[in-house]
C-alpha positions in Angstrom: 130.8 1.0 48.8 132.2 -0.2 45.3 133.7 1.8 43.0 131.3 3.1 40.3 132.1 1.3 37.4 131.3 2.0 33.2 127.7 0.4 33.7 127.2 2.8 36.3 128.4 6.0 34.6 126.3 5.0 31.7 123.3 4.5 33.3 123.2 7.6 35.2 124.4 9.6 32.0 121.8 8.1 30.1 124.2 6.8 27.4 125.3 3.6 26.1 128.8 1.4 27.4 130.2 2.1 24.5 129.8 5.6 24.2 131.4 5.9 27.8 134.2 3.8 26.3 134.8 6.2 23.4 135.0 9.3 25.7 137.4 7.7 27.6 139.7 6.2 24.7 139.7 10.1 23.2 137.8 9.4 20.4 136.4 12.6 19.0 133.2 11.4 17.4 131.3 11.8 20.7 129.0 15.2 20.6 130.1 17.7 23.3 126.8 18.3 24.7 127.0 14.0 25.6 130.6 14.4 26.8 129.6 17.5 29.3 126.5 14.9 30.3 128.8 12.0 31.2 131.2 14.4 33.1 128.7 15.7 35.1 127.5 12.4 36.0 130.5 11.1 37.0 131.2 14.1 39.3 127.8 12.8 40.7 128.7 9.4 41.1 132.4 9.6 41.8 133.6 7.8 38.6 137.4 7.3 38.9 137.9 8.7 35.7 137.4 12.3 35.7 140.2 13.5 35.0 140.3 11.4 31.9 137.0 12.3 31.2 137.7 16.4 31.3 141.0 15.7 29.2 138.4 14.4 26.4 136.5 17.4 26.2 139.4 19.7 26.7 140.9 17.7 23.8 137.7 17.5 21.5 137.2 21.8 22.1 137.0 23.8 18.7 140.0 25.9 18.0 139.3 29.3 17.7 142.3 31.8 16.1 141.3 35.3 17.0 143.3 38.5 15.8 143.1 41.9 17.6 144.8 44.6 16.5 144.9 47.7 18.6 146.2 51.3 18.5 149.4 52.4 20.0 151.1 50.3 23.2 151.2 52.1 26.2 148.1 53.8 26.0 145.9 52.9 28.9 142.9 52.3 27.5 144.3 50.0 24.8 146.7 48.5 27.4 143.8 47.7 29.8 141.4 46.5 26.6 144.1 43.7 25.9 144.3 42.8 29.7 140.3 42.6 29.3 140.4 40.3 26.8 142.8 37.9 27.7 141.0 37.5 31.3 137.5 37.2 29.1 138.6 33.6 27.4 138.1 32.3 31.0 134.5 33.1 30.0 134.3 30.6 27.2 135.2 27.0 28.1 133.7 25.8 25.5 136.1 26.3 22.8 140.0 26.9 22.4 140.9 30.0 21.9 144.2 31.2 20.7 144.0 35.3 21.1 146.6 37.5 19.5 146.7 40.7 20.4 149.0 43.1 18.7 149.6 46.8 18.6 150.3 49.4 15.3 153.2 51.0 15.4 152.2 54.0 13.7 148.8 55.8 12.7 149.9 56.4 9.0 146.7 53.9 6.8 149.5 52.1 4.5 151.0 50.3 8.2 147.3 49.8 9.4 146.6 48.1 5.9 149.6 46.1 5.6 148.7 45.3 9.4 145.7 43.8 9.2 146.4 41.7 5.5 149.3 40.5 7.5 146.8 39.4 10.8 144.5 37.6 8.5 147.0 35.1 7.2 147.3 34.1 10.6 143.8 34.3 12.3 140.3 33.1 11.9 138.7 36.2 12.4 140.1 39.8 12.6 139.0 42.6 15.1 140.9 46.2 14.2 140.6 49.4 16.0 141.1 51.8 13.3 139.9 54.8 11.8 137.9 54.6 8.6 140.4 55.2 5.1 140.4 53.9 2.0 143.9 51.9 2.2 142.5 50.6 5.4 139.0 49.6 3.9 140.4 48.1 1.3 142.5 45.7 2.9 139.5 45.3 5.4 138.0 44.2 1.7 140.7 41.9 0.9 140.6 40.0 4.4 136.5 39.4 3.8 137.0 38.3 0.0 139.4 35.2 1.4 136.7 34.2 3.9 137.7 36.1 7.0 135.8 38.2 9.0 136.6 41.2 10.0 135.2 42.9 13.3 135.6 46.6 14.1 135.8 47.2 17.8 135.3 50.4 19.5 135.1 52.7 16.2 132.2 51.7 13.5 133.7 50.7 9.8 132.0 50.6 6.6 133.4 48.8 3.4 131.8 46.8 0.7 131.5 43.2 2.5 129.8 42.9 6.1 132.1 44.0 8.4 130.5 43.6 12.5 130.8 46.3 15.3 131.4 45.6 19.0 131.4 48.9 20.8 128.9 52.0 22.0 126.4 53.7 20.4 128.3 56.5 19.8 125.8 59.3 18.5 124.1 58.3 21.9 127.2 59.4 23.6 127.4 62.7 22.4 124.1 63.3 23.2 124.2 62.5 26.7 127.4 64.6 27.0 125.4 67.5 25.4 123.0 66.7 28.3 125.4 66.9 31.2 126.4 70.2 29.8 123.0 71.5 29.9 122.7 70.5 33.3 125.7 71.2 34.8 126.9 74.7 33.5 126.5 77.3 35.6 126.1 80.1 33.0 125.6 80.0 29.2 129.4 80.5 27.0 130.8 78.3 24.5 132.2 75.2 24.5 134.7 73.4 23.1 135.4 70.1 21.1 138.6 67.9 21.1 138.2 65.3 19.0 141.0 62.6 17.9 140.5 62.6 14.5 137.3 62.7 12.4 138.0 59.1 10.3 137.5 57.7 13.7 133.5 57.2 12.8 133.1 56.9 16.7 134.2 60.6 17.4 132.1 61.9 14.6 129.3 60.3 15.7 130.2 61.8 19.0 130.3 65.1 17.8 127.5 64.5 15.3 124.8 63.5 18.1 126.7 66.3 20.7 125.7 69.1 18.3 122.1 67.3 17.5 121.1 67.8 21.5 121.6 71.3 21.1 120.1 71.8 17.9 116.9 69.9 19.3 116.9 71.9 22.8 118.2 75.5 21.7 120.0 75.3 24.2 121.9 79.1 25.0 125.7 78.0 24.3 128.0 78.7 21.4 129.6 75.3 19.8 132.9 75.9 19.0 134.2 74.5 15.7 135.7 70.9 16.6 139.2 71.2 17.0 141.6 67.4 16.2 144.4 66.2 18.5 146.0 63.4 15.8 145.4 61.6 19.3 148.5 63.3 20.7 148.7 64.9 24.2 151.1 67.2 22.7 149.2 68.8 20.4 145.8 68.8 23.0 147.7 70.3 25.6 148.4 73.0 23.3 144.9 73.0 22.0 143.7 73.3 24.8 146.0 76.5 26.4 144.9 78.3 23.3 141.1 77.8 23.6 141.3 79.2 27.4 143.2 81.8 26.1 141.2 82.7 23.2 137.7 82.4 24.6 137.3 83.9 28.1 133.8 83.2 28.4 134.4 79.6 27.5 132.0 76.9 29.9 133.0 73.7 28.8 135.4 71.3 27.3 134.1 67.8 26.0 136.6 65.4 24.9 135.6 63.0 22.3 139.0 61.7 21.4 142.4 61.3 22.4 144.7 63.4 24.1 143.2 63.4 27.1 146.2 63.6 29.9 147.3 66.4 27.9 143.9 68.3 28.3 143.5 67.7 31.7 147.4 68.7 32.4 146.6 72.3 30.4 143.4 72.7 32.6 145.3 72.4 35.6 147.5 74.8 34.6 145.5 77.4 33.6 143.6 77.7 36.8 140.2 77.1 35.5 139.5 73.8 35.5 136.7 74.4 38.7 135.4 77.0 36.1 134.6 75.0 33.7 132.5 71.9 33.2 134.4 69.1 31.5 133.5 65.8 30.0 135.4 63.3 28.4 136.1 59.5 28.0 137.0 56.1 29.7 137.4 55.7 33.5 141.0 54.8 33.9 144.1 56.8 36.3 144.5 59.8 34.5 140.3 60.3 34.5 140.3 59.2 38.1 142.2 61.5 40.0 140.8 64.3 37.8 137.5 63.1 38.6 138.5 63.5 42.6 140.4 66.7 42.2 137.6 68.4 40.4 139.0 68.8 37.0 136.5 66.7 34.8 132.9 66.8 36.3 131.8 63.6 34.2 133.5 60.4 32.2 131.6 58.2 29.8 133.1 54.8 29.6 132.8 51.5 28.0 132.3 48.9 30.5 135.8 46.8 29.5 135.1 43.7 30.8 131.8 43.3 28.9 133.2 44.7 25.5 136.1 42.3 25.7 133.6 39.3 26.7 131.0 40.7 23.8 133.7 40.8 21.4 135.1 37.4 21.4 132.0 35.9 21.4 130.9 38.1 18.1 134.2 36.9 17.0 133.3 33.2 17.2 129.3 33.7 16.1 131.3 36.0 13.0 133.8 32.3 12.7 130.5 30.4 12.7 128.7 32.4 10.5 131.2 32.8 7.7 132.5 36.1 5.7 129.1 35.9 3.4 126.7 36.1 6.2 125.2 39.6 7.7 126.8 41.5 9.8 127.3 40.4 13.6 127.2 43.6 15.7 126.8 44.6 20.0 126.3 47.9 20.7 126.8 47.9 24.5 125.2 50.2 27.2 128.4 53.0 28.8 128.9 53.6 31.7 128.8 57.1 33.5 131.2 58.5 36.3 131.1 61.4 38.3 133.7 62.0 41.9 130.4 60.7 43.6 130.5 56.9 42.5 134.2 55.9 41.3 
């Protein structure tokens, strides 16, 4: 058989000669949606040029600068979110993406400010993990007023311009830990709360829709007032020693923030973690293995791979939009775990 040649390509893409010449020079005035037509029929056909074909729409791709700015490196969660969304541009072939992903090296809100003015010089669009502050709403502020958008991922943020939302609905959360506890327990007593830190709007939603459940089912156990880690496993192992000790007739720990390795190390400890019924967050080693050895009875999670796919795409509908349009927000389903289905 002879070699399809330009005619043919064209006629089976349904395009003119010349538009098949333009793709294949590299000109970039041919619309995508044409381009992925002709390469698709020249897989069909055989066309000798594919390769030169896929280099034009690789070539003609929008570029895409997306910033990410996490918590602390080396914590899990956060280390496993970045490998998330790296492996999630594979999702969008569409467009070029250029992720960077970077890391605070402290908590204080004058280095998450600076952070984040320093991100959007660089980037596109902006997604921050961060607690909700003045210094850091302000410079949230600054980045929207010069036409970048800012995402919050994982923890809600309010501030004066539109400022999206990629995570859980938190309040839901709560709620459905209140639930297990009212299942599970195995006598009424109190129960405790660990909770990062309250500017993290997440964990007070958390907490917020936990203590609603009760309030709405009277259900007979004492809330204990919400006690804050700083997100240190320090200070929640130590939290946590003293609220065993302290409250004898304590049922239940839920863990709404972080700090988590040092709860479960102080429950292990203690001798009563198959006491009590504990909840917390995200599936990952630590959560795991306490899962199978009976120290946490239940883990709400977000489901990674579909928050890190959700949240570039907001990202580049947020790019698309522009800084003046409304918000662009995905509140994602969690996932539940218990040592029957990890």
């Amino acid at each position: 058989m002879a070699r399809p040649t330009i005619k043919d390509l064209a006629e089976a893409a349904n395009v003119s000669v010349s538009t098949v010449n333009r793709i294949l020079r590299g000109a970039g005035d041919v619309r995508k949606p044409t381009m992925d037509r002709v390469y698709e029929a020249a897989e069909k056909i055989g066309f000798y040029g594919l390769g030169t074909i896929k280099s034009a729409i690789s070539a003609n791709r929008e570029t895409y600068r997306l910033g990410v700015l996490l918590q602390l490196k080396g914590r899990t969660f956060y280390d496993d979110l970045a490998n998330a969304i790296h492996h999630a541009t594979a999702a969008f072939p569409d467009f070029h993406l250029e992720i960077e992903i970077d890391y605070l090296k402290d908590l204080l809100p004058e280095s998450i400010g600076d952070h984040i003015r320093e991100m959007a010089k660089r980037n596109d669009v902006i997604s921050v993990v961060a607690p909700e502050h003045p210094t850091i709403v302000d410079a949230i502020n600054d980045a929207i007023n010069k036409g970048i958008p800012v995402i919050a991922l994982i923890s809600p943020i309010l501030s004066n311009g539109n400022v999206g939302y990629v995570g859980l609905d938190n309040w839901k959360v709560g709620r459905t830990a209140a639930w297990a506890f009212d299942r599970l327990a195995r006598s009424s007593g109190k129960i405790a709360t660990l909770v990062g830190h309250h500017r993290f709007k997440n964990q007070d939603q958390n907490e917020s829709g936990f203590r609603s459940y009760f309030r709405e089912h009277k259900c007979d156990f004492t809330l204990l007032e919400a006690q804050t880690t700083f997100e240190s496993s320090t200070v929640a192992h130590e939290m946590t020693e003293k609220i065993i000790a302290d409250h004898p007739d304590l049922c239940g720990i839920f863990i709404s923030g972080g700090g988590i390795t040092g709860v479960l190390a102080a429950l292990r400890e203690s001798g009563r973690a198959k006491e009590l019924v504990v909840v917390g967050y995200e599936l990952m080693a630590p959560t795991r293995a306490a899962l199978l050895d009976g120290t946490m009875d239940l883990v709400i999670s977000h489901p990674m791979q579909k928050v890190a796919e959700n949240l570039i795409s907001t990202m580049v509908r947020a790019k698309r939009a522009g800084a003046e349009a409304g918000t662009q927000r995905t509140t994602l389903p969690f996932e539940l775990y218990t040592p029957e289905n990890i």
